[in-house]
SEGU-75759 format. One record per residue: residue number from 1; residue in one letter; x, y, z of N, C-alpha, C in turn. Coordinates in steps of 0.05 Angstrom, whole numbers, padded with zeros to 5 digits. Atoms other than C-alpha are relative to their C-alpha. Layout:
BEGIN
  seq  type      nu      nv      nw     cau     cav     caw      cu      cv      cw
  NUM     A       X       Y       Z       X       Y       Z       X       Y       Z
...
//
This chain:
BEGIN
  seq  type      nu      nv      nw     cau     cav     caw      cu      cv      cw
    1     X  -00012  -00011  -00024   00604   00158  -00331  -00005  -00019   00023
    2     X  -00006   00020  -00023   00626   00116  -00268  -00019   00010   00017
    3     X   00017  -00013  -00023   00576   00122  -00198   00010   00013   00000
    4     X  -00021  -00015  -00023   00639   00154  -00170   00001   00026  -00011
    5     X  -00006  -00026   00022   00650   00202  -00225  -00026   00008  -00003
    6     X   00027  -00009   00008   00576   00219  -00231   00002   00016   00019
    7     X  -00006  -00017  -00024   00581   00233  -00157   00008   00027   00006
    8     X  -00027  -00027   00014   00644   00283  -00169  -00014   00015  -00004
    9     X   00013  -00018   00007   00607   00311  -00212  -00028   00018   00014
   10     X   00020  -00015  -00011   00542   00327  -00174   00011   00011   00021
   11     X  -00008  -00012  -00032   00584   00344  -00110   00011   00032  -00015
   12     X  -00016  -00022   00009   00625   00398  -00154  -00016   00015  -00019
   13     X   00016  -00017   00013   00567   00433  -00198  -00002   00021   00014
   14     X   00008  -00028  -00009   00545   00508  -00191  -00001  -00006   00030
   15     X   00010  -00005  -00031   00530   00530  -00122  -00024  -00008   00016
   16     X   00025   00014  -00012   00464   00516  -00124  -00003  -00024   00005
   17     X   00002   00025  -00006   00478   00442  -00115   00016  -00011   00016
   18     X  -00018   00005  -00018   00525   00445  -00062  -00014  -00017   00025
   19     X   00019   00008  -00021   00469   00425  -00009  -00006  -00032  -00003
   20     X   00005   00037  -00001   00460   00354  -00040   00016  -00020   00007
   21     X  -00021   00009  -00015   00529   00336  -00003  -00011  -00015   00015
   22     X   00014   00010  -00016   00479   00325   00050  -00020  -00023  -00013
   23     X   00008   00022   00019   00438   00292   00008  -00002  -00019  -00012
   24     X  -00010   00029   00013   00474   00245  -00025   00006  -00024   00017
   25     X  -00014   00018  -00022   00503   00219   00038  -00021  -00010   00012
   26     X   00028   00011  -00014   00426   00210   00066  -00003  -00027  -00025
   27     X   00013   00026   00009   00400   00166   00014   00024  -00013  -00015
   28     X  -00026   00028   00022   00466   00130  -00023  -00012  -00020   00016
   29     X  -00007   00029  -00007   00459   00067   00026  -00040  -00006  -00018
   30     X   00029   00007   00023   00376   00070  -00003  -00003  -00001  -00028
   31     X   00006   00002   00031   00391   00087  -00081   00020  -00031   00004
   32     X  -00013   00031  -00003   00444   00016  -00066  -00018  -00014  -00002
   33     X   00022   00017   00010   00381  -00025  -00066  -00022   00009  -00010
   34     X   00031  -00006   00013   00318   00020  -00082   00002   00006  -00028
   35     X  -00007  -00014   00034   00347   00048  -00144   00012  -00017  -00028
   36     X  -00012   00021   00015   00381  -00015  -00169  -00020  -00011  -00027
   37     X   00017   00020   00026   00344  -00034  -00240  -00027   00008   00006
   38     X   00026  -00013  -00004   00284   00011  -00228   00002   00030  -00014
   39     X   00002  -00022   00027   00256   00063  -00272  -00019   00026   00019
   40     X   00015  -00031  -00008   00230   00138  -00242  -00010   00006  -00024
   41     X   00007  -00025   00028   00187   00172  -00291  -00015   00024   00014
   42     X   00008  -00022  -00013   00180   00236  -00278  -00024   00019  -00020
   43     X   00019  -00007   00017   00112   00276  -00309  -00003   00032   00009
   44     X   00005  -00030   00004   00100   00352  -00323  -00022   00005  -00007
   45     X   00026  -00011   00025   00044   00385  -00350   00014   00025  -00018
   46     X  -00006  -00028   00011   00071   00458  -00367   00031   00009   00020
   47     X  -00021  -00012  -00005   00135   00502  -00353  -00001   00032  -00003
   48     X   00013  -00025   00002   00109   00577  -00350   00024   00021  -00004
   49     X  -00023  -00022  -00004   00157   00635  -00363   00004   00014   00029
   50     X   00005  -00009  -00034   00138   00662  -00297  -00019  -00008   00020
   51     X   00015   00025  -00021   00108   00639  -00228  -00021   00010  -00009
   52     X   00012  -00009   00009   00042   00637  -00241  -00026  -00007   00034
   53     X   00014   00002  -00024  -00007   00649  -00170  -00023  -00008   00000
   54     X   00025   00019  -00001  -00063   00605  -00188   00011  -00028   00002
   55     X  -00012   00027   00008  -00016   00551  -00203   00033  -00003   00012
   56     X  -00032  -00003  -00006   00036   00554  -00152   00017  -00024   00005
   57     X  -00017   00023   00004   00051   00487  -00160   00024  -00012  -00019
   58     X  -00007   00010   00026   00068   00480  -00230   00032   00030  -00005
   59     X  -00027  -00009   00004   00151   00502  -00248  -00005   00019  -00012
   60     X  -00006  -00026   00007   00170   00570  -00276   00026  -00005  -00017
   61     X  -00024   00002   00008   00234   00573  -00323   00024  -00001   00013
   62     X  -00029  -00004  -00013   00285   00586  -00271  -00004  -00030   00020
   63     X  -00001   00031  -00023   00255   00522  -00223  -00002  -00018  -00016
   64     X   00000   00020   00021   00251   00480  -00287   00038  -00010  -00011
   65     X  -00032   00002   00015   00321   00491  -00312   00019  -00007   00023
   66     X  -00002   00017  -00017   00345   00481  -00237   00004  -00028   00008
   67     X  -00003   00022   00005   00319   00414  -00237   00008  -00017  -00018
   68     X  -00020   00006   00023   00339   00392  -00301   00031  -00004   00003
   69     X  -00026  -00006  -00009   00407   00414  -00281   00008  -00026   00019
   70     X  -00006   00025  -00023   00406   00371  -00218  -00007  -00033  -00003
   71     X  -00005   00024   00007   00379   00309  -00256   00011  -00006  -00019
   72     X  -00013   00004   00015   00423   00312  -00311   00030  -00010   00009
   73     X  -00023   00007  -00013   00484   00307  -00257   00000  -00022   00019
   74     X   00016   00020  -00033   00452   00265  -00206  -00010  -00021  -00004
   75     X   00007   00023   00010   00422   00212  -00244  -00005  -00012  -00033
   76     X  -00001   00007   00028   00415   00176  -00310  -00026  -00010  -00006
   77     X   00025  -00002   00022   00363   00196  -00356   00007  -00016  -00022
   78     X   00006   00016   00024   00338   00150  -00416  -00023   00021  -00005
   79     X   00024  -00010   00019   00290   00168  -00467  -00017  -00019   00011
   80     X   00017   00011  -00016   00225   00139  -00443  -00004  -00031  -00013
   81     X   00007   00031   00024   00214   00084  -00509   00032  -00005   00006
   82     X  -00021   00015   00001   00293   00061  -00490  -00002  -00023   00027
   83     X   00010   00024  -00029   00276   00042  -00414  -00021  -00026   00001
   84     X   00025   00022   00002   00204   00011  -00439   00020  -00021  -00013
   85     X  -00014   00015   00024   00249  -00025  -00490   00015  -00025   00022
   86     X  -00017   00016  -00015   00297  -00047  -00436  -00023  -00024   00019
   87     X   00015   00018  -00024   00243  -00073  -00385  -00018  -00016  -00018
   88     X   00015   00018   00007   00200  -00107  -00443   00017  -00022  -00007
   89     X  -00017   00009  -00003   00262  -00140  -00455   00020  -00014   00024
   90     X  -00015   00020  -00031   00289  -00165  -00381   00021   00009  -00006
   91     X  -00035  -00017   00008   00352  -00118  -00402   00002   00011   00032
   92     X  -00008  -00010  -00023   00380  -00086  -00342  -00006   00028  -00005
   93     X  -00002  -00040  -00007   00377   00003  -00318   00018  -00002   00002
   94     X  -00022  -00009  -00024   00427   00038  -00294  -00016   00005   00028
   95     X   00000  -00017  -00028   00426   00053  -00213  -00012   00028  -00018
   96     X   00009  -00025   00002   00385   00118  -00209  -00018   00008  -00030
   97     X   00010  -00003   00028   00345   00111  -00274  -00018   00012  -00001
   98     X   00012  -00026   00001   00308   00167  -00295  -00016   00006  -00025
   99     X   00007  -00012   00032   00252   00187  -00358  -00021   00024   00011
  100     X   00012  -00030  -00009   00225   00259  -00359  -00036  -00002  -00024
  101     X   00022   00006   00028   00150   00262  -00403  -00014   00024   00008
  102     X   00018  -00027  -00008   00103   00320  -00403  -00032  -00013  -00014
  103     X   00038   00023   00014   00017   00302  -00412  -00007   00034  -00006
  104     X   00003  -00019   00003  -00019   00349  -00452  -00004   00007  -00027
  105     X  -00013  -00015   00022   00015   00382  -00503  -00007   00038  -00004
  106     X  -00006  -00028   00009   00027   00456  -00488   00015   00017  -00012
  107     X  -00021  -00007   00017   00058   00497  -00531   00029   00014   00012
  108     X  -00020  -00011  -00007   00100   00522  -00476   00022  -00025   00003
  109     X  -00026   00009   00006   00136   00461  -00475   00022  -00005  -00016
  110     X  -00029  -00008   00013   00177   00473  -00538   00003   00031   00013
  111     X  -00009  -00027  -00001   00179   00554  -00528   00015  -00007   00025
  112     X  -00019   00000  -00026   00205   00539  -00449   00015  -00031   00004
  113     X  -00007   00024  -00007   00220   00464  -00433   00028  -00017  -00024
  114     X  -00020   00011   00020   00253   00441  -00493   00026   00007  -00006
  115     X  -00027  -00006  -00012   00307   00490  -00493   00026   00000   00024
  116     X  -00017   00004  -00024   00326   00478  -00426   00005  -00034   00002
  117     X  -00010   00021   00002   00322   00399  -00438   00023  -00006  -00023
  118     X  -00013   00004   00018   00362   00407  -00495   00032   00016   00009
  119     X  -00026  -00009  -00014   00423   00453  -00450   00005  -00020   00014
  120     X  -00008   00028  -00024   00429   00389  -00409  -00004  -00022  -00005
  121     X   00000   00024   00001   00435   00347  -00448  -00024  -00026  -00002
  122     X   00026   00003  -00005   00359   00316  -00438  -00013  -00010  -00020
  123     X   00028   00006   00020   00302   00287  -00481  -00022  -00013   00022
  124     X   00021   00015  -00012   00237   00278  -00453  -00020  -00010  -00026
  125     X   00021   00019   00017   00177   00239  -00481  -00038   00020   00005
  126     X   00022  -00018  -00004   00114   00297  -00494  -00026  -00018  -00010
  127     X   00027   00007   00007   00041   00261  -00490  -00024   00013  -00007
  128     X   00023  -00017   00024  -00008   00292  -00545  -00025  -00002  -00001
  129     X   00026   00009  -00008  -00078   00294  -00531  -00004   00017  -00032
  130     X  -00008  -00007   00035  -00075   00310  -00613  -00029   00015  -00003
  131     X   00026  -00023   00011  -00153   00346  -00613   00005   00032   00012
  132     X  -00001  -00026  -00013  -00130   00405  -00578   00023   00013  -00022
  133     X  -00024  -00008   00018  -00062   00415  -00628  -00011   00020  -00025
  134     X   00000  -00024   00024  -00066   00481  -00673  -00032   00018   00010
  135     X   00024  -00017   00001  -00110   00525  -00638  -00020  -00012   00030
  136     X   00022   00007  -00010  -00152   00481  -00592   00006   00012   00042
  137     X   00008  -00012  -00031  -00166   00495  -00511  -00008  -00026   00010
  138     X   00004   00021  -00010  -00172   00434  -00456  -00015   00014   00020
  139     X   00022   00000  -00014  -00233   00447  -00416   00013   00006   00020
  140     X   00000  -00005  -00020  -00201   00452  -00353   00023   00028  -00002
  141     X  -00019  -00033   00000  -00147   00519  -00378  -00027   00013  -00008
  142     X   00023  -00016   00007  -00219   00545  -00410  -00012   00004   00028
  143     X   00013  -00009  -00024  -00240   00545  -00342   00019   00018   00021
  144     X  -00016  -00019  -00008  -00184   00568  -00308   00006   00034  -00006
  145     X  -00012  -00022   00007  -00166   00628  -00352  -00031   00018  -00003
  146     X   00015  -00008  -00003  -00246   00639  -00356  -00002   00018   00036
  147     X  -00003  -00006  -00025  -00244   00648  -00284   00019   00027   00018
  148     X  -00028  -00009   00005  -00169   00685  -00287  -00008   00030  -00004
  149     X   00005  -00018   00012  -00209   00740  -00319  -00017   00014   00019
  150     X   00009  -00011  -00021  -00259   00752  -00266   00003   00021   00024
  151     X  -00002  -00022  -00007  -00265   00816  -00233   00003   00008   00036
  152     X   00014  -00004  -00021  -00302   00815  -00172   00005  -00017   00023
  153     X  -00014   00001  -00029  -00287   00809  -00099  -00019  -00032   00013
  154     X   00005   00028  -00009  -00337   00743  -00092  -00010   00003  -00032
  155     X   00011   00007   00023  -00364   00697  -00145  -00020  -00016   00002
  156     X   00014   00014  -00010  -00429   00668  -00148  -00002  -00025  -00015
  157     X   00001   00026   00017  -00428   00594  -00179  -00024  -00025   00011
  158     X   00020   00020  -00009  -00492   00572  -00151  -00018  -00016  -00028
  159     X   00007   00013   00034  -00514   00562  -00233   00009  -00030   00004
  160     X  -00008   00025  -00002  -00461   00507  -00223  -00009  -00027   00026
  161     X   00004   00008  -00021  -00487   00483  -00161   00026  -00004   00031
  162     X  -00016  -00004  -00020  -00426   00505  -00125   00002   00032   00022
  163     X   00010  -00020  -00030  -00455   00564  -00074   00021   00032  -00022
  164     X  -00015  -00031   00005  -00418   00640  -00076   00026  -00012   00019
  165     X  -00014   00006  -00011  -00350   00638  -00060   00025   00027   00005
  166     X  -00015  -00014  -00002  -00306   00687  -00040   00023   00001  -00009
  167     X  -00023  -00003   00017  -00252   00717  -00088   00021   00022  -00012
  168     X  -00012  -00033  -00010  -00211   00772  -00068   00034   00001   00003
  169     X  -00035   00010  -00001  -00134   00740  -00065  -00003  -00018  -00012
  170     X  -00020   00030   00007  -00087   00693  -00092  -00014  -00030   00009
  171     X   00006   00024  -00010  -00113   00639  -00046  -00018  -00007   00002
  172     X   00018  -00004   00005  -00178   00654  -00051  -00017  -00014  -00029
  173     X   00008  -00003   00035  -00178   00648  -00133   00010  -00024  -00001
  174     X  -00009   00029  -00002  -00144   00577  -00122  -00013  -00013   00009
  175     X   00015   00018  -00012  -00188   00546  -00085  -00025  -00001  -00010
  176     X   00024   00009   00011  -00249   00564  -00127   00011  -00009  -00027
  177     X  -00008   00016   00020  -00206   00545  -00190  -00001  -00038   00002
  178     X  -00004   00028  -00006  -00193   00479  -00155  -00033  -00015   00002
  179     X   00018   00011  -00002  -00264   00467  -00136  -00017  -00008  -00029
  180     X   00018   00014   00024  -00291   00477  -00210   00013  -00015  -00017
  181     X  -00019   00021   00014  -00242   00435  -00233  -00013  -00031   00006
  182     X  -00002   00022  -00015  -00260   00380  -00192  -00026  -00006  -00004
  183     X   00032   00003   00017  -00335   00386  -00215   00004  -00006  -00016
  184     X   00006   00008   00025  -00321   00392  -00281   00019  -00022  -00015
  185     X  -00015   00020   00002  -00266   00332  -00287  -00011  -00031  -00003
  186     X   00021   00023   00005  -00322   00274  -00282  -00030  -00002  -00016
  187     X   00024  -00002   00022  -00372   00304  -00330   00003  -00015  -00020
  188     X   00002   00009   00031  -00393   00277  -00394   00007   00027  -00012
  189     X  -00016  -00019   00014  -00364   00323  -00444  -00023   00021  -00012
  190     X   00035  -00014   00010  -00447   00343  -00460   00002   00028   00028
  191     X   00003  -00019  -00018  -00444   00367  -00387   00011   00023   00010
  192     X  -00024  -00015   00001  -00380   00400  -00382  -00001   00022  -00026
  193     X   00003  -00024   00020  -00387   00437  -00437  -00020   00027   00005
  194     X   00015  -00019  -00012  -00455   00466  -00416   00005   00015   00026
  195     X  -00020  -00012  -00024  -00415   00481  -00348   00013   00026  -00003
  196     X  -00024  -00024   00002  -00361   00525  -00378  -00025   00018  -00018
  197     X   00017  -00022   00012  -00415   00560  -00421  -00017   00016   00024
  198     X   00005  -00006  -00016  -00450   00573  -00360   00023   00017   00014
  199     X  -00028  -00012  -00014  -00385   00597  -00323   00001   00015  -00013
  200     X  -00012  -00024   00019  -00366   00643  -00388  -00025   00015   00002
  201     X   00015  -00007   00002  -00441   00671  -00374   00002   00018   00025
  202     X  -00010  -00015  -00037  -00423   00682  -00294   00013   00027  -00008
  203     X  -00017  -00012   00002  -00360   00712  -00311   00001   00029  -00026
  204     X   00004  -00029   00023  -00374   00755  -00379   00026  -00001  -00015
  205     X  -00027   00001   00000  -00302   00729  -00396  -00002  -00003  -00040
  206     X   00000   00004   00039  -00283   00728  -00483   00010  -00020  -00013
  207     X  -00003   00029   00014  -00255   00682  -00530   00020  -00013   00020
  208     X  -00014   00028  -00010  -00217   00621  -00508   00029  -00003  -00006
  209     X  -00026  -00012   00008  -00137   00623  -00501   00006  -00020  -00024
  210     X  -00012   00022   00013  -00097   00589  -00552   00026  -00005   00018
  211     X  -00020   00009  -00019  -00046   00554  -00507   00018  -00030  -00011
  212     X  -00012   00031   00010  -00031   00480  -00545   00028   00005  -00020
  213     X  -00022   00008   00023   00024   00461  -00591  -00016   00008  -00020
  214     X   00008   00007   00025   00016   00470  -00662   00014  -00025  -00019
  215     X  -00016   00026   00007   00036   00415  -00711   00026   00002  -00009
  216     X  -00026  -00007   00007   00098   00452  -00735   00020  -00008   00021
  217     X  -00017   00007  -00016   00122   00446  -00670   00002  -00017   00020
  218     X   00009   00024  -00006   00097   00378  -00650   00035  -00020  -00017
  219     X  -00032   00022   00015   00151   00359  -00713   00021   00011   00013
  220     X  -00019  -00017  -00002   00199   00407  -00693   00013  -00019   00026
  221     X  -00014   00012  -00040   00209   00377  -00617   00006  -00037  -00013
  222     X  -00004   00017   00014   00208   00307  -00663   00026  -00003  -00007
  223     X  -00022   00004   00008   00262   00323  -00699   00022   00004   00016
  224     X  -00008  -00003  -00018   00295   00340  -00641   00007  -00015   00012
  225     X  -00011   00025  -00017   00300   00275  -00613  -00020  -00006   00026
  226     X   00018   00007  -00023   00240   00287  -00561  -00020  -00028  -00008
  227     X   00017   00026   00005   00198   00226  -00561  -00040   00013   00000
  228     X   00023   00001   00006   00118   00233  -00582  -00017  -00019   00009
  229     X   00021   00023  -00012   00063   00196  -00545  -00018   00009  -00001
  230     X   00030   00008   00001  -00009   00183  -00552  -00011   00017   00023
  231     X   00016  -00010  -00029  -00059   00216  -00497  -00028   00008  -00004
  232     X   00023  -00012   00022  -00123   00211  -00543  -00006   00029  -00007
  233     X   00005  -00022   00016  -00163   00262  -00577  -00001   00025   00020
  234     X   00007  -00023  -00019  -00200   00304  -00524   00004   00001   00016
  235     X  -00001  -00006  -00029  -00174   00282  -00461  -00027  -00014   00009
  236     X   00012   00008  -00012  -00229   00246  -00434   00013  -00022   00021
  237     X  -00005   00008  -00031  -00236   00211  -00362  -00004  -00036  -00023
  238     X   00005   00022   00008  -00235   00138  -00400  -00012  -00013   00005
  239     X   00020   00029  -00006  -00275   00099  -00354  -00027   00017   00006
  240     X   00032  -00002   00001  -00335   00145  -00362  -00005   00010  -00027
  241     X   00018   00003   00025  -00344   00140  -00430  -00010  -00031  -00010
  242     X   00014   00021   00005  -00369   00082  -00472   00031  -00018  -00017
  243     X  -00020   00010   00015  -00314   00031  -00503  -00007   00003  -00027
  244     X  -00007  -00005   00032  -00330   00044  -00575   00005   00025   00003
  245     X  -00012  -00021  -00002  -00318   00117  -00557   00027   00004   00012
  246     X  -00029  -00002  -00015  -00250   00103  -00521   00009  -00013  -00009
  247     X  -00026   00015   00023  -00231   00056  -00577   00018   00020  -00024
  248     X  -00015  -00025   00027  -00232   00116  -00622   00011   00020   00002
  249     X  -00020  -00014  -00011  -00206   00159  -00573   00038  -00007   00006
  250     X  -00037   00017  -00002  -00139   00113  -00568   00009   00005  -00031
  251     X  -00005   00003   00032  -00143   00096  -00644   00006   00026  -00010
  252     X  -00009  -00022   00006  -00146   00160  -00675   00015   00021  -00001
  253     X  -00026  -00011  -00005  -00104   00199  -00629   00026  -00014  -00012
  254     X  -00025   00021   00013  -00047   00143  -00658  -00003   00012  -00027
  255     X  -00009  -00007   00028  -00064   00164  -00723   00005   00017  -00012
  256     X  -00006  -00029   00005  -00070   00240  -00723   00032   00005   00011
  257     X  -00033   00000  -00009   00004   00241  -00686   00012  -00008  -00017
  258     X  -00009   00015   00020   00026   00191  -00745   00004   00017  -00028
  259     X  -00004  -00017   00034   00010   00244  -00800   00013   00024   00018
  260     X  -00014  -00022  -00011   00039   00297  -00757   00029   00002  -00006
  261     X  -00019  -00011  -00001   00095   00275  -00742   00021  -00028  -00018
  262     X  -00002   00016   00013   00102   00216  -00794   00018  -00023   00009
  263     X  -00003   00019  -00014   00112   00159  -00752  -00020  -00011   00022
  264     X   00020   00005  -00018   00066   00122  -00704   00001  -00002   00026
  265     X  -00017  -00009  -00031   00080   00141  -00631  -00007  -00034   00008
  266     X   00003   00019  -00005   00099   00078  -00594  -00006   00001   00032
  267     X   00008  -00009  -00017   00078   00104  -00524  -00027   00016   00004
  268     X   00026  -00021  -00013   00008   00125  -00488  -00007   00012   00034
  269     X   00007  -00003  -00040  -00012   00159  -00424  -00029  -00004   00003
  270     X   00025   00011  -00013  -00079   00146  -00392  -00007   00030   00013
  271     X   00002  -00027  -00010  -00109   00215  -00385  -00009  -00003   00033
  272     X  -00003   00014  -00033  -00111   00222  -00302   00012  -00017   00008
  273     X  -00022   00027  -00012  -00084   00155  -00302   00004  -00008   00023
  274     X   00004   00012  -00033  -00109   00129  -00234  -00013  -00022  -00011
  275     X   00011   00021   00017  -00127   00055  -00257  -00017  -00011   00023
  276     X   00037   00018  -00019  -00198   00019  -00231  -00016   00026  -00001
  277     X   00023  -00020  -00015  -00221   00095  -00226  -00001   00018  -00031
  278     X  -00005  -00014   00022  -00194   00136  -00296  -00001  -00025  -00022
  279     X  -00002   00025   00018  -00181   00068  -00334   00001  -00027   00014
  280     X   00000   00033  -00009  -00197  -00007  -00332   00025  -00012  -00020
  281     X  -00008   00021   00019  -00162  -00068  -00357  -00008  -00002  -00026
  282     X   00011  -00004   00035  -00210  -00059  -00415   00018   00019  -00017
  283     X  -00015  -00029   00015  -00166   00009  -00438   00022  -00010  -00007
  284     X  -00032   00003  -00006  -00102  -00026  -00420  -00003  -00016  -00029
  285     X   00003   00017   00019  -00123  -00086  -00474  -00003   00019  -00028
  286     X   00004  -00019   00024  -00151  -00029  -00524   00026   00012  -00010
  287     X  -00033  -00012  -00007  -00078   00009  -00513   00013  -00018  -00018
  288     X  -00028   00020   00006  -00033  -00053  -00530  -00025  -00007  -00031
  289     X   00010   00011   00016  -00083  -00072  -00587   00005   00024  -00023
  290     X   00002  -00017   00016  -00085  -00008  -00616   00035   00007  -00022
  291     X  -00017   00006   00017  -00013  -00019  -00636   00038   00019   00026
  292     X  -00016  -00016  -00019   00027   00016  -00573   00028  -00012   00011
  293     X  -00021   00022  -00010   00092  -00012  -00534   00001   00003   00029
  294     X  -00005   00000  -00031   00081   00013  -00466  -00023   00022   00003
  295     X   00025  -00021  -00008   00033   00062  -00425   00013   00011   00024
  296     X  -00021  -00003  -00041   00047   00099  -00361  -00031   00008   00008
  297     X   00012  -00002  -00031   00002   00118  -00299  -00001   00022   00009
  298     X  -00009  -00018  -00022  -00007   00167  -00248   00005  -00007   00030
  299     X  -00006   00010  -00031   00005   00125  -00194   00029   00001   00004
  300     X  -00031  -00005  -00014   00072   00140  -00152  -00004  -00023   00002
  301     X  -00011   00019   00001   00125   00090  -00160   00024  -00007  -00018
  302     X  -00023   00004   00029   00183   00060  -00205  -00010  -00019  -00002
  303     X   00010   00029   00013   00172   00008  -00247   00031  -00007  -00002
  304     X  -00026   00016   00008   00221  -00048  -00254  -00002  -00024  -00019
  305     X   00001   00025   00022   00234  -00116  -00302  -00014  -00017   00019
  306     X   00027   00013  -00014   00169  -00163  -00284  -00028   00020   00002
  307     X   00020  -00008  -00005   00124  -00105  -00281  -00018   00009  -00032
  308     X   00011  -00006   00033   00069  -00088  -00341  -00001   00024   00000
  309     X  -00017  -00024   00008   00103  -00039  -00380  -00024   00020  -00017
  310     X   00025  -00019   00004   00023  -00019  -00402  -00006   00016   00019
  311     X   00016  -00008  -00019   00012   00007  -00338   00030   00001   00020
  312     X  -00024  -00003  -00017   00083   00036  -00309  -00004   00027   00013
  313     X   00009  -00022  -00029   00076   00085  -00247   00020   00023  -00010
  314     X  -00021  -00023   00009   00106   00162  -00256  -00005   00011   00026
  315     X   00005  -00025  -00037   00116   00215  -00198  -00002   00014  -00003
  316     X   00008  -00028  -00001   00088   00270  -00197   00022   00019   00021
  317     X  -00022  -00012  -00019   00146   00326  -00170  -00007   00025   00002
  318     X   00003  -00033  -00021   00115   00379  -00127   00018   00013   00009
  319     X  -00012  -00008  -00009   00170   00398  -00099   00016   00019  -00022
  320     X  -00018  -00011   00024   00203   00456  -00145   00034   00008   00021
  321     X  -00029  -00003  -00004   00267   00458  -00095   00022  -00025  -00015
  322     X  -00018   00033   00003   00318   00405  -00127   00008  -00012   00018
  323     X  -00001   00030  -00022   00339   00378  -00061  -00024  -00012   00007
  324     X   00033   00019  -00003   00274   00368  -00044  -00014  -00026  -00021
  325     X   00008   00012   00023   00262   00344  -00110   00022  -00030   00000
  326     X  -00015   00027   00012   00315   00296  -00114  -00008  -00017   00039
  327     X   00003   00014  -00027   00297   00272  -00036  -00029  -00020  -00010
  328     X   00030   00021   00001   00225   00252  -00052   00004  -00011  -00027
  329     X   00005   00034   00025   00248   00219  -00123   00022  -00019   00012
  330     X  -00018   00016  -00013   00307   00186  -00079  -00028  -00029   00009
  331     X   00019   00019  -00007   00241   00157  -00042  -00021  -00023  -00012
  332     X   00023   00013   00021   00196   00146  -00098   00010  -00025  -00010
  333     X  -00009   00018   00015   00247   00093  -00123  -00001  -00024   00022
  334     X   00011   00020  -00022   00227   00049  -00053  -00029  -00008   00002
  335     X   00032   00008   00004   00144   00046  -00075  -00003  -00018  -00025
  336     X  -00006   00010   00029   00158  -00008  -00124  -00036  -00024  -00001
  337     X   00029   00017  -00001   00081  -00039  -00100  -00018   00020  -00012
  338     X   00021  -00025   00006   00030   00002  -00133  -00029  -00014  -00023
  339     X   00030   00011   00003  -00047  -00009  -00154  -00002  -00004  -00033
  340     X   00003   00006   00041  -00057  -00039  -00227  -00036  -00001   00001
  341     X   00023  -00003   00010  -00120  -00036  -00264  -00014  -00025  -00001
//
């Protein structure tokens, strides 16, 4: 499809996209050079059936399918291993180039996400932190939904060394979710663990949700055409463990995905993925050794041809309006400087 005719098309979609008239006309003279031969990757975690008031950041089915909608008309999506392909290669994008990926691996992204990338046309690229798959729990939803369960009008988390905090609303229950998050995100996995046991002691809360993928439907989204990436075993913070433990955290995860989904994912994410602080140059070298073809980041930005395709910037998209959404990834495709490892 031609700009012009892409255009067309996004000007004349549903109703709900009528607003990006304005829109388009703001940033066209900026996607003319910012967008030219530059790659957006856009990153998810989850897609919830309904809003969910601890997490009013994170999309719902109706603001998921929305956006989808609006970047399926509005810009040109690749599969994420076609763009790496193109930029390890000095191949050219299209204007407005676009890859969607989700970190993780919840199981709501086949039950919600996948159907709605798959009405539009869509494939994203889901990163598998493969110890959690069939059953398992990621430390920081064990804390959340421990918490989720909690009764009482304050909570006291001085055990954790985080005081009593008041917990009586919505906004309330977010802000001490956020704080034990933010504790228990730089633990050793010794300490964190004794953390949430502590916490499940506070709280009085019961077993632990099952929320991950299973491997049925790890192949399933496979055969599908979604792309499979690396995101080691447990999720760990990389640069505070030891390199023979974050060799086997890379390695492994590669090989449990491989019998999964009988092929060897050629993509990894960098759990957190803030480089000098979540991962060194040491991870990046471990990564490409371990047998990979590219990596991504959490640093805002697009990556373009010249930049290392181990260490390519994604954007995180707060915004669940699509104009909004397509305004700040219009911008994101102008931060093409961004911090390497």
């Amino acid at each position: 499809m031609t700009s012009t005719s892409r255009l067309q098309t996004c000007l004349s979609a549903p109703k709900e996209h009528h607003t990006l008239r304005l829109l388009l006309s703001a940033v066209s003279t900026l996607w003319s050079w910012a967008a030219d031969r530059r790659l957006a990757i856009v990153v998810f975690h989850r897609v919830r059936p309904r809003r969910d008031a601890l997490f009013p950041g994170e999309p719902d089915r109706p603001q998921f399918a929305a956006i989808m909608e609006m970047l399926a008309h509005c810009f040109n999506c690749l599969p994420l291993d076609e763009a790496v392909e193109r930029l390890s290669a000095n191949r050219s994008l299209p204007n407005r180039a676009v890859a969607i990926t989700f970190d993780d691996g919840y199981a709501d992204n086949y039950t919600e996400a996948v159907p709605i990338l798959q009405h539009n046309g869509l494939t994203a690229t889901f990163f598998i932190a493969s110890g959690f798959v069939d059953g398992g729990c990621m430390w920081n939803d064990e804390a959340v939904e421990t918490l989720r369960a909690f009764p009482g009008a304050e909570i006291d988390l001085r055990p954790l060394g985080l005081g009593v905090s008041p917990f009586r609303n919505a906004e309330e229950r977010v802000a001490v979710v956020t704080a034990v998050n933010r504790f228990l995100k730089y633990q050793t996995p010794a300490v964190r663990r004794e953390s949430l046991d502590r916490l499940r002691d506070i709280t009085g809360s019961g077993p632990r949700p099952r929320l991950m993928l299973t491997s049925e439907q790890v192949r399933r989204m496979h055969s599908a055409g979604m792309g499979i990436g690396g995101h080691t075993v447990n999720h760990p913070i990389l640069g505070c463990i030891d390199d023979e433990a974050a060799r086997r955290e890379i390695g492994e995860d590669r090989e449990r995905l491989a019998g999964i989904i009988g092929a060897a994912p050629s993509l990894f994410a960098y759990p957190n993925g803030k480089p000098g602080q979540d991962y060194r140059q040491s991870h990046v070298d471990m990564v490409r050794a371990a047998g990979y073809r590219g990596a991504v980041t959490t640093v805002w930005g697009a990556g373009g041809r010249g930049d290392d395709v181990f260490q390519l910037p994604r954007f995180s998209p707060w915004d669940r309006q699509p104009v909004r959404f397509a305004l700040r990834l219009a911008y994101n495709y102008t931060r093409s400087r961004f911090r390497l490892a």
